[in-house]
N, C-alpha and C positions, 0 to 999 in steps of 0.2 A: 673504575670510579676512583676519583681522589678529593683527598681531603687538605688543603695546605693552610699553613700556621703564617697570618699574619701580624701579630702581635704580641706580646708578652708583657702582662701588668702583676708586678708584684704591689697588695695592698697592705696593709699596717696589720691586720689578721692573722699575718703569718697563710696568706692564699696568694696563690696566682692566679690571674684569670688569662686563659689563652682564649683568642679570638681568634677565627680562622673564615677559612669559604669553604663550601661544599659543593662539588656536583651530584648530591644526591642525599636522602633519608638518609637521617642514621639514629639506629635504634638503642646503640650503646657506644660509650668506648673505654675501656680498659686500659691501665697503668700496669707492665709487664715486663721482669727479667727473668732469666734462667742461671739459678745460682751453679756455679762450675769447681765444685770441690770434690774431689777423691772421685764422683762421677759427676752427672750433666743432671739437676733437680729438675722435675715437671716447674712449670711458670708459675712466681710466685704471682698472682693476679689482683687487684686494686680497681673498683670501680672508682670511673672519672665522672659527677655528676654536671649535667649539661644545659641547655636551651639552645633551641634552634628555630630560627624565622627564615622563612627560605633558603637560601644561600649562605646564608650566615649562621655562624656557631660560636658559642662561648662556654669552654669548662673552663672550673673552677678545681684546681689544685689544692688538698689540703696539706701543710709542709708536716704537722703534727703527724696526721697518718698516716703519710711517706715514709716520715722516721720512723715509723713503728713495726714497718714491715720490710723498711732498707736491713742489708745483711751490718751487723754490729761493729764490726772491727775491719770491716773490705770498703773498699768504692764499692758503689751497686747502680748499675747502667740501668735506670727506667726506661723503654718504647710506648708505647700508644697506638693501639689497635681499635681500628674502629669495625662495629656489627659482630665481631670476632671468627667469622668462618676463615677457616686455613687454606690458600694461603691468604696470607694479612694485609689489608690494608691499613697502613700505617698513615698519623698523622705526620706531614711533608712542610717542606719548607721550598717556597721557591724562589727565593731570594733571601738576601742578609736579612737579620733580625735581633736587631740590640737587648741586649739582657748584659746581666752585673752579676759574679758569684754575689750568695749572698750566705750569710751566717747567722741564723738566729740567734739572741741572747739565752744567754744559759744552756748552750750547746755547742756539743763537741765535734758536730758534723758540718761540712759547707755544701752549697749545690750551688748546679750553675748549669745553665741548657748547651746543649752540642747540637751540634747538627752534620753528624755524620754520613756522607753520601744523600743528605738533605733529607734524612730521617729525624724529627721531634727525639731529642732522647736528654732526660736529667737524669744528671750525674749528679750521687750525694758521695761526700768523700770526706771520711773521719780524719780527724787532724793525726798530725803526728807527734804520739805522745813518748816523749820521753823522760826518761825518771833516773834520780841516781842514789846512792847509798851514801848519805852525808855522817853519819856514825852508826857505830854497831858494838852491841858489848852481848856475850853469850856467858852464862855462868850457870850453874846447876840448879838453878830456881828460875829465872826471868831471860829472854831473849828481847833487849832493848834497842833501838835505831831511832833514825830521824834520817826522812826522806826529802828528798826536793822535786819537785816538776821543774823540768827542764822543759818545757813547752809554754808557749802562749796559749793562756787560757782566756776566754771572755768572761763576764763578770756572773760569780757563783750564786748562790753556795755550789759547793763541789762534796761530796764525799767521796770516803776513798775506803779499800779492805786490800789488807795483806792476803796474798794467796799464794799456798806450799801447793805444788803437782807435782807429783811422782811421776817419774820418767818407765814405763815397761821394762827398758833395760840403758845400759850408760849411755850408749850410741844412738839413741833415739832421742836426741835434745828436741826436738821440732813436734813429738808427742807425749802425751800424759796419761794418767790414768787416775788412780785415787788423786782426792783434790780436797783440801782443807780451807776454809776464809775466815778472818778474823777483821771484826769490822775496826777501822780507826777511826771514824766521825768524820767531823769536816776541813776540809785542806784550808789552809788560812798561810795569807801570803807564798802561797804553791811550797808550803811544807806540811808535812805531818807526822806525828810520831808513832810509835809501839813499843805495847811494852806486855809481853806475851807470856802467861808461865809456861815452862819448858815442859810439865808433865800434861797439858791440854795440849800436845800434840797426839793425834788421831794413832789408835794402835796399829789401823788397818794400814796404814803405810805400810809397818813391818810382815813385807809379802815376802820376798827374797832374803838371803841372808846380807845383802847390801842394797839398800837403795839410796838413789840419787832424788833430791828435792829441790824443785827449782824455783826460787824465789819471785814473785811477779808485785806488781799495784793495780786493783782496777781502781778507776777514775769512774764517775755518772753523775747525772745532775741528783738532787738530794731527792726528786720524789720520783726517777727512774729506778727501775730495778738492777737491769745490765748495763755497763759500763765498759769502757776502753783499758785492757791490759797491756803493762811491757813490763818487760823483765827489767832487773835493780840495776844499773850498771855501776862498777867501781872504778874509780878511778887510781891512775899509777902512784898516788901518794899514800893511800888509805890499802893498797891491795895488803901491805904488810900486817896490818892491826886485823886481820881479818879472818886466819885461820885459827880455830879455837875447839875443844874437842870438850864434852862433857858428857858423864853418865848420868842415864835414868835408870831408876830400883823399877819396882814393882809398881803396874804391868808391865811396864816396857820389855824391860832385861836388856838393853838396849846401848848404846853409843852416839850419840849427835855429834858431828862437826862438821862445822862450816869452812867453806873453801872459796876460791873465785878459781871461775870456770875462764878456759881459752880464750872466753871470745868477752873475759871480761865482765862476768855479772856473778850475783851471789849464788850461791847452789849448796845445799848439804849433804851429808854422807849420813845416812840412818843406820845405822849396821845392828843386827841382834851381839847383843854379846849374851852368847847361853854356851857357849865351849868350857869343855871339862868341868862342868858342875856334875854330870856326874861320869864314871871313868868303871871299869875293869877289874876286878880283882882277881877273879880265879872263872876260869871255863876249864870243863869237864865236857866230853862230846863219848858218848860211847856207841853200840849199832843202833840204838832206839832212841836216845834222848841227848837234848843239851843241856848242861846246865850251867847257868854263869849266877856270879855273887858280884855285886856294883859296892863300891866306894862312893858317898853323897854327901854334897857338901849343900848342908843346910837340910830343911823339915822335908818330909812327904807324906801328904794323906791323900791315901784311896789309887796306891799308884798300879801303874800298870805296864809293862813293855809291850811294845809298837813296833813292830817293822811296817814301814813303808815302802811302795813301789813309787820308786824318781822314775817320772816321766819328762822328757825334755820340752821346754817353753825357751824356744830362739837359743839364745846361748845359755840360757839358766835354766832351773828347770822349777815343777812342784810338782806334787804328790797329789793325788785321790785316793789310792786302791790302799788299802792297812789291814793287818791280824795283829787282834793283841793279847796279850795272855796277864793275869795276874799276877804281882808282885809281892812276893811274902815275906813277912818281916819278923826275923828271928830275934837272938840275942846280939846286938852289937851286929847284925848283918842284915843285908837284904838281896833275894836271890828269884831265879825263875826259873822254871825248869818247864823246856818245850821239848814236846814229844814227837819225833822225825816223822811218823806216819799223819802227823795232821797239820805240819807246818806248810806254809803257803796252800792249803788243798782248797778246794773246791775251782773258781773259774778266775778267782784273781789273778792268776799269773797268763806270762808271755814268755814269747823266746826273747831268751841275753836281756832278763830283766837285771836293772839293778835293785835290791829293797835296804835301805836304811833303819836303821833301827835307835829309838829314842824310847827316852825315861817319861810317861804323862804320869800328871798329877794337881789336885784341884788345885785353882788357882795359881797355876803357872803354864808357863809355855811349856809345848814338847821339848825335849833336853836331848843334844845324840849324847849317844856314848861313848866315850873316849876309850881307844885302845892302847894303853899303855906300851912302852916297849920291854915291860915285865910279860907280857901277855905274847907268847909267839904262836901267830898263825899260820908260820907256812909250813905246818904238817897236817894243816885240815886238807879232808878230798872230798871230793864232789860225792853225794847220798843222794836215792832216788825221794823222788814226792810225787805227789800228785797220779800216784798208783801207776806208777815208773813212765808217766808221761814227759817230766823235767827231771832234772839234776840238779840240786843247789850245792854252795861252798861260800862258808862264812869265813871273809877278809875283810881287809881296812879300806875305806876311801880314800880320798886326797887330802882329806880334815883327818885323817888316822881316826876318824868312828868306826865303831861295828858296822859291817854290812852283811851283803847278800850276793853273790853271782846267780842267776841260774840258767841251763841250757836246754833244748829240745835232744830228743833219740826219735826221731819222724822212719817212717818207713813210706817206698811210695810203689805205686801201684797204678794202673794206668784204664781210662776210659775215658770216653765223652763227656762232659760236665756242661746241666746249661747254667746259666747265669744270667743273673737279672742284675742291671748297673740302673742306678739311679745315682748324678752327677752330672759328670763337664768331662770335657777330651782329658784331662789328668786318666780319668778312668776306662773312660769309652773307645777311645782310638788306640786302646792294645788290642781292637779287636775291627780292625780295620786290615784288608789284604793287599793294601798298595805296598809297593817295594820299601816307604819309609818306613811301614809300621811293621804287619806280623803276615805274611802271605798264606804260611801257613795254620793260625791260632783256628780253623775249622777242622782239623784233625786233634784238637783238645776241645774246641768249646764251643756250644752254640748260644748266640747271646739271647735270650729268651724274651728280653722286656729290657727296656731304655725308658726311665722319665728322666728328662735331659733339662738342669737350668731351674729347677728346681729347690724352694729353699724348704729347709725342714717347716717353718710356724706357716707357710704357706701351705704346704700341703694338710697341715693339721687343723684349716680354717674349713668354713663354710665353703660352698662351689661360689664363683661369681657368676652374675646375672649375664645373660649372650649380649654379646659387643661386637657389629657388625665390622670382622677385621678385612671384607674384600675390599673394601675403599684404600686400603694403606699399599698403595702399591711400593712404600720402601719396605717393605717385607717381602724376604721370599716365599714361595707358601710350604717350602718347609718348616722355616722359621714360624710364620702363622701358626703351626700343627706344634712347636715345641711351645706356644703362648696359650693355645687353646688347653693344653694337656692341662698345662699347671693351672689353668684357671677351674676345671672340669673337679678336681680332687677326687679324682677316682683310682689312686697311687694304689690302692691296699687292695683293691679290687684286684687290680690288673697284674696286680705281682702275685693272689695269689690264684690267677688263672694261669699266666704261665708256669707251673709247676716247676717251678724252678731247683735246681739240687743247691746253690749256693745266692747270697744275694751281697752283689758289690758297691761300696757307696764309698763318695769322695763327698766332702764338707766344703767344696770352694763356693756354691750360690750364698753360705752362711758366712762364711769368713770375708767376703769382698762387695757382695752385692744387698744394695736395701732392699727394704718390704714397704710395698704401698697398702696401707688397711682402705681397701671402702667405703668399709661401713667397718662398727663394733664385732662385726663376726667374721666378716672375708676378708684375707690378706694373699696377694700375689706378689708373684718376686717380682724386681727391678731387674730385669734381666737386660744385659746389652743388646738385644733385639728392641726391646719397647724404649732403650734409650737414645739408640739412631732412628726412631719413626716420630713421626706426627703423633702416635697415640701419645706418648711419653706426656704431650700436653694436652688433650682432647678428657682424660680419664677423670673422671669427680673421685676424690678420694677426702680421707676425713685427718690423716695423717701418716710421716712417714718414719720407718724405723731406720735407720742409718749408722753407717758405720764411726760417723764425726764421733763419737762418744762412742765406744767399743763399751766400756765397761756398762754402760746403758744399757746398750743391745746385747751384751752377754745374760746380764740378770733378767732378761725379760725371756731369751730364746732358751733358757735352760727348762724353764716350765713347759715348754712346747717337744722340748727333747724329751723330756721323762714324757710326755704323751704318746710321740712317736715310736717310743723303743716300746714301751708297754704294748702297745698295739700292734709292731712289729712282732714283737714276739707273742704277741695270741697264738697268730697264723704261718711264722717264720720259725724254724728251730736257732735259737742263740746263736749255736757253737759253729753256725752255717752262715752268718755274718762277718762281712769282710771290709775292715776298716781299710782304704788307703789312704793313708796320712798325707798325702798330696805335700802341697809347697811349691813356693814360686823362687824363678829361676833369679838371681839380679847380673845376670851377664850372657851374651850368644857368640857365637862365632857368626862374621858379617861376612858377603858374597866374597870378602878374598883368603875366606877362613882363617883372620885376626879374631881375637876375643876382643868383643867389647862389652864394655858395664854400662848397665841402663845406668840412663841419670838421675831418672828417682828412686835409689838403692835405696834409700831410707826407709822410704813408703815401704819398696817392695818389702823392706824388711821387718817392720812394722805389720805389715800383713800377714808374713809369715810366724811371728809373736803369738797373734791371734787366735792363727790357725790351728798350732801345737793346745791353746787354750783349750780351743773348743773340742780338739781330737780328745785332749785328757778329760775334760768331761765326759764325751758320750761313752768314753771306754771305760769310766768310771762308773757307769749306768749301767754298761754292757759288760764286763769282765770277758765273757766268754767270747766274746769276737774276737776273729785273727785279725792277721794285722799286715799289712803293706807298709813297709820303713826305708825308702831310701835317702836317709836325712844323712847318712855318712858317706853316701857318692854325689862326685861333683860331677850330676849332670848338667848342661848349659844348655840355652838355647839355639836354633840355628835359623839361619837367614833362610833357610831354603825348603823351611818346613812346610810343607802342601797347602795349608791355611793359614799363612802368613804367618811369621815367627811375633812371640810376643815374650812378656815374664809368664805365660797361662803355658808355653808350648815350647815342647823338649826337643835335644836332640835327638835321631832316630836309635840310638842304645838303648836309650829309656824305654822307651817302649817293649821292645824285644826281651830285656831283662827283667819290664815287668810283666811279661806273659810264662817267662821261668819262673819268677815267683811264684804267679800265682799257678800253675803247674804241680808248684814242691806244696804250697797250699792248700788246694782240692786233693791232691792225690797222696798225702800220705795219711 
C-alpha cells in the first residue's frame, strides 16, 4: 500500500498542510527520527493530525511542535510513517514537489522538505552560530567581556548566558562535566556583555588538582528555555591581552587563569592552590607507632589527619576510601600519633595501593602534607597491617607529600573454583576454550552462572511485563535469552542457587550503555542487541537514562549501587567479590598486524574516564572486593578476534593473563 505527497502548503500559522493520495485507510501517521549519538535512541515519535475523503489526504504540520522535539543543536531528519506497523510505510513522493526552506521569526532553526529516494522527510537545521571574545578583563574581584555574534540572526529578542564546563580531563575538549550559567539578558545589536564576580564561581569545579574551563554562549529566543551554544573564539589581535592569572581566598584556595586554547577560543585553568600550607616537622616511627608533629600555616579547628587511598580516574585520579585519626594540639605544636596495628586495617585496602595523606579541618579543604627535605624518608621499611595481610612504607609522592605504599604476601593453593560473572566478554570469554581465549581455564574454573549485558539500576528494578520477542527474527535466540534474563530480575536468585565459591563482575552495561525506564519501577538495559532490532522502537517507555550527561547518570546510578552491593552482600560473602576494572582498548593490530588507533580515541577515552569513576565508587561501597587491574599493560585490540575485534575486544594475551590473575586471586 502507498501513500504519495502531492503538495506542500506552508500557511501564515506557522503550519504546513501536506495533501497527498492514498491507496488505502489510514488510521494514523507519525513524524519520526532516530537520534544517533554515542548509541542509536528508540524513535523520537510526533503525531501528524489528519482528514481523509477517499483517496485523498491532508496533514497538517505544526512547525512550533517540531521544534520542540527536533534535537537542539544538530539537523534532525523527520520521516512519516503512516498506520505505524514495521516494516513502514512511509509517506512518498512520486514526482518533484516545490517547497522553499523556510525560517521562522524569532528563530534559530530553518527547515526545508527532502525527498530522499522519494521518501517525505523535513529537515530542521539550526543556524550556524558563531561568537567571539571582543574584550575581556579578569582581576581578583569581577571577570568582565563583551561578546559579539558573528552570525545572522533574525529579528529578536535574543537572550543569551555565559556558560563555564569542566572538561573530565585536558584532552577531552569535545566533553564536559560540571557546568556553571550565568545569565547576561538580552543581545542587542548581536552584542552582549558580562560582568561576573570571581568568587560565584562554583567550588564543585575544584575536582582535580587542575582543571580546565571552557568558556561557551548559549543564544534562545527570550521565552525558550534551551538555546544554541559555541565556544568564545579570539582572535590573533586580542589573543595577547588574554592570559591573566588571579587568586581566590576562601572557599576556593584556589588559582584562576585564563588562556586561549589551540584551536583558538577562551578556556581557564582552575588549579587548587592548597600545597604547603601545611608541611613536616619531625616523624618518629618506632615497632608499634608513628608519630609525626606538622608545621601550619594559618588556624585550625577540629582538625584531623587523613590518609587517603588514590584510585586512578583516566590519567588523574580521586580518592573514596580514608582513615582518619585525631589531631592534637599542644604548646606551640601539633601532632598524631597512629598506632601500626590498626593503621589501614579493616577491608579498605588493595594490593600496591597508593594512600595520601592530608591535614582536615572545619571550613577548609583537605591540605596534603608536605615533606620537607629536612624530613628524610629513605630509611623507612615496609611494616605488616592488616594482621600481616599487606605491608605498608611511608614515602613522598611526586607533590613531595606524605604518603603510603602498600603490598600483598598472598600464598596460593590449588582447586576448582566456581564462579558466577555477571558482565560482557571483558569478563566472560576468560572462560571460553577456543584456541584465542583459555582451553584449558576447566581444570581451574567452573563458570557457575552468567547474567550477561546487564546494567546494575536494571537489575535492581521491577521485572518487566512478557514482550512477545519471537516476532524479531533480528535476534538471535541466544541473544533473545540474554534480553529475557535482564528483563526477568531474577539476578539474586540465580547467583545464589549457583552456589558459587567467588562472584565476578565487570561495570561496562553501566559505563557505556543506557537504561530504558518503562514505567516508574522497571528499568532494562539498552543493550546492543535491542539496539540492532525492531524492538529498540516497538518498546513504550516513559524515559531514558544516558550516558550524553555522565555526571547525570552517575548521581542517579550511585543509589542503585549502594542497593545492589547491600543485597549482594546479604547472600554473597564480601571479600568473594571480584571487581574487573575492565577498559576499553583505543587502538588494534589490523589483518596485516599494523597497530591502528580507532578514530574515536576521544570517546573511547572519555569512556574509559567514566569507568575508573564508577569502578571507585562501587569499591568505595565495597572495600573488601578484589580487584582485576590491568590499566598498566598495553593490551590492544586485534583484527582477528573470533567476534569481531572492536574497542570492547582484546588481544588473545588478555585473556590468558586474565585467567592467571584470577588464579593468583581465588587461590591464594
Amino acid at each position: 500500500m502507498k501513500f504519495y505527497i502531492k503538495e506542500i502548503e506552508l500557511i501564515e500559522s506557522k503550519t504546513w498542510k501536506i495533501h497527498g493520495f492514498s491507496e488505502g485507510k489510514i488510521s494514523s501517521i507519525q513524524a519520526y527520527y532516530n537520534e544517533i549519538r554515542e548509541y542509536k535512541h528508540p524513535e523520537q515519535k510526533l503525531n501528524i493530525p489528519f482528514t481523509q475523503e477517499k483517496n485523498s489526504f491532508t496533514a497538517v504540520i505544526s512547525i512550533d511542535e517540531l521544534a520542540e522535539y527536533s534535537l537542539p543543536n544538530n539537523e534532525t531528519a523527520w520521516k512519516f510513517k503512516v498506520n505505524g506497523d514495521y516494516p513502514y510505510n512511509h509517506l512518498m513522493s512520486d514526482g518533484p514537489i516545490i517547497n522553499q526552506p523556510f525560517q521562522p521569526s524569532n528563530s534559530l532553526y530553518q527547515y526545508h522538505f527532502d525527498f530522499p529516494e522519494g521518501v517525505l522527510t523535513l529537515i530542521s537545521r539550526p543556524v550556524e552560530l558563531l561568537a567571539s571574545l571582543e574584550s575581556f578583563s579578569l582581576s581578583e574581584k569581577l571577570m568582565t567581556g563583551t561578546i559579539k555574534i558573528n552570525s545572522s540572526l533574525p529579528d529578536g529578542p535574543f537572550k543569551a548566558k555565559l556558560l563555564l564546563k569542566r572538561r573530565p580531563t585536558p584532552s577531552f575538549y569535545l566533553f564536559h562535566e560540571q557546568e556553571q550559567s550565568f545569565d547576561l539578558g538580552l543581545v542587542t545589536d548581536k552584542v552582549v556583555s558580562f560582568s561576573i564576580p570571581v568568587k560565584d564561581l562554583a567550588t564543585n569545579f575544584l575536582v582535580d588538582n587542575t582543571n580546565i574551563l571552557d568558556a561557551m554562549i548559549e543564544i534562545s529566543p527570550k521565552e525558550v528555555e534551551q538555546g544554541l551554544t559555541t565556544f568564545l573564539s579570539i582572535d590573533a589581535e586580542r589573543k595577547p591581552s588574554i592570559p591573566k592569572e588571579v587568586e581566590l581566598a576562601s572557599p576556593h584556595f584556589a588559582t584562576l587563569r585564563s588562556y586561549v586554547t589551540g584551536s583558538s577560543r577562551l578556556s581557564f585553568y582552575f588549579k587548587k592552590n592548597i600545597q604547603g600550607l601545611v608541611s613536616v616537622s619531625q616523624l618518629k616511627e618506632s615497632g608499634s607507632d608513628i608519630t609525626l608533629q606538622f608545621k601550619l600555616e594559618g588556624n585550625f579547628h577540629e582538625g584531623q589527619v587523613v590518609a587517603k587511598r588514590l584510585d586512578k580516574k583516566a590519567d588523574v585520579f580521586e580518592y573514596h576510601m580514608e582513615q582518619a585519626w585525631p589531631l592534637k594540639k599542644g604548646i606551640g605544636k601539633h601532632s598524631v600519633r597512629i598506632s601500626k596495628s590498626e593503621f589501614l586495617a579493616g577491608p579498605n585496602n588493595k594490593a600496591y595501593a597508593t594512600w595520601d595523606f592530608f591535614l582536615r579541618s572545619k571550613d577548609m579543604p583537605d591540605l596534603p602534607i608536605l615533606v620537607p627535605n629536612t624530613i628524610d624518608l629513605s630509611n623507612t621499611k615496609f611494616f605488616n597491617i592488616a594482621n600481616k595481610k599487606f605491608l605498608a612504607q611511608l614515602t613522598k609522592n611526586d607533590f613531595n607529600n606524605l604518603s603510603c605504599l602498600t603490598a600483598p604476601a598472598p600464598k596460593i593453593k590449588e582447586d576448582i573454583t566456581k564462579i558466577a560473572v555477571m558482565g560482557t566478554c571483558f569478563s566472560r570469554n576468560a572462560f571460553n576454550s577456543s584456541p584465542f581465549f583459555n582451553p584449558d581455564y576447566k581444570a581451574f574454573f567452573e563458570c557457575s552462572f552468567t547474567q550477561f549485558h546487564s546494567s546494575i539500576i536494571s537489575v535492581m528494578t521491577e521485572p518487566a511485563e512478557s514482550f512477545n520477542l519471537d516476532k524479531y527474527n533480528d535476534m538471535k535466540p541466544a541473544e533473545k535469552t540474554i534480553v529475557e534474563e535482564d528483563w526477568k530480575k531474577d539476578f539474586f536468585v540465580n547467583l545464589k542457587e549457583s552456589n558459587s565459591d567467588y562472584f565476578l563482575i565487570d561495570l561496562y552495561p553501566d559505563v557505556i550503555r543506557p537504561v530504558i525506564w518503562l514505567n516508574n519501577k522497571t528499568a532494562i538495559t539498552l543493550s546492543y542487541i535491542i539496539e540492532d532490532s525492531q524492538l529498540l522502537n516497538d518498546l513504550p517507555y516513559e524515559r531514558i537514562l544516558d550516558h550524553i550527561d555522565n555526571e547525570a547518570f552517575f548521581n542517579e546510578w550511585k543509589g542503585y549501587a549502594d542497593q545492589f552491593i547491600a543485597k549482594l552482600t546479604e547472600t554473597f560473602p564480601a571479600d568473594r567479590v571480584i571487581l574487573n576494572l575492565g577498559g576499553f582498548t583505543t587502538s588494534y593490530y589490523d589483518e596485516n598486524g599494523k597497530v591502528v588507533v580507532y578514530k574515536n580515541k576521544m570517546a573511547i577515552e572519555k569512556n574509559n574516564y567514566f569507568w575508573d569513576r564508577i569502578n571507585n565508587y562501587f569499591l568505595s561501597k565495597l572495600p573488601e572486593a578484589k580487584v582485576i587491574d590491568f590499566s598498566k599493560k598495553s593490551y590492544i585490540g586485534d583484527f582477528n578476534y573470533p567476534f569481531g575485534h572492536s574497542f570492547s575486544h582484546f588481544e588473545s594475551a588478555y585473556y590468558k593473563d586474565f585467567l592467571k590473575e584470577l588464579i593468583y586471586i581465588t587461590k591464594s
